[in-house]
N, C-alpha and C positions, 0 to 999 in steps of 0.2 A: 345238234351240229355233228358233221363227221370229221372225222380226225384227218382226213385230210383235206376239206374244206379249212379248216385250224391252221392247220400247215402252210397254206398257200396263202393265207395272210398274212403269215410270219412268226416264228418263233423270234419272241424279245425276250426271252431270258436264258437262251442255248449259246453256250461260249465253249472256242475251242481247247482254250487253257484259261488257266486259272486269273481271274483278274485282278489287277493290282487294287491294293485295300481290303479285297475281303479274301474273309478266311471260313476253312470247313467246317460246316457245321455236321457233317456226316455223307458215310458212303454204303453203300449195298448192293449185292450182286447178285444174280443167281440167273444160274442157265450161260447162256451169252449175255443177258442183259445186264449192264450194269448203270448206273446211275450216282454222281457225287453230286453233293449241293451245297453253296458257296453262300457265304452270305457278308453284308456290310449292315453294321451297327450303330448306333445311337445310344450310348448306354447300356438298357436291356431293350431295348426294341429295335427291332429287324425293318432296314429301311429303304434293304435291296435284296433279292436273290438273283441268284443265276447255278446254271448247272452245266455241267458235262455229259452226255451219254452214250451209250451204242448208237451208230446211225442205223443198226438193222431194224430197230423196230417203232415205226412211227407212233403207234399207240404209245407207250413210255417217253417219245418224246413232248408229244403232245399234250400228257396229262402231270409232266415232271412241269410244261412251261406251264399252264394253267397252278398246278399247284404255286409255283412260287409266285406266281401273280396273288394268289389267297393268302401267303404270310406274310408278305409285305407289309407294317405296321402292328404285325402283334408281337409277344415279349418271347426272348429266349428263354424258355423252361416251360410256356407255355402255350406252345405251339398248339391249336385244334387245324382238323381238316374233316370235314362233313364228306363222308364218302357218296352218300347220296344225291349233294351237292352238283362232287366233281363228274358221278354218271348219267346223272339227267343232264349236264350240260351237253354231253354227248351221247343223247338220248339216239338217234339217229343210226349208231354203231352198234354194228352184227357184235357176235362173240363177247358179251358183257362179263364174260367169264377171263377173260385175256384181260380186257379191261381193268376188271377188279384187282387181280395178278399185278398188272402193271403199277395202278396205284398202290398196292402192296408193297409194291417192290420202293417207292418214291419214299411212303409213311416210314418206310423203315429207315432209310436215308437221313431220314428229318428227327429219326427217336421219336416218333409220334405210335 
């Protein structure tokens, strides 16, 4: 898929502030991009995310909302994210190098 075919169906996890109930689970920045990631709990298991981002760069937004789609249900301290996963979903997308960058930039967000 392309990252903005993704887009155009909607981002469900992109908030413009912070939502009531949950709390940070982590932030990371670099360049202009930045990205914070929000999360609500159950104990130790993660039962929502949502995030904030630059609007500049659709790739980081796109693979910030798939990623939180991917923790939804696993446990705080052990968060995984299959990189391979999140780039063959967006197999379709030039510049795999931006890509990877972008999720970089998300993993780090997450302490992953």
């Amino acid at each position: 898929m392309k990252v903005s075919e993704y887009i155009k169906k909607g981002l469900k996890n992109r908030v413009e502030d912070i939502p009531e109930g949950y709390e940070l689970l982590g932030t990371a920045k670099e360049g202009v991009h930045k990205v914070e990631c929000y999360i609500k709990k159950e104990g130790d298991k993660i039962i929502d995310a949502k995030y904030i981002s630059s609007k500049r760069c659709k790739k980081l937004m796109a693979v910030a909302d798939l990623v939180c789609e991917k923790i939804k249900g696993q446990e705080i301290g052990k968060i995984t994210i299959d990189d391979k996963e999140i780039l063959s979903f967006f197999s379709e997308e030039k510049e795999k190098d931006k890509l990877q960058n972008r999720l970089n930039i998300v993993k780090k967000a997450l302490g992953v």
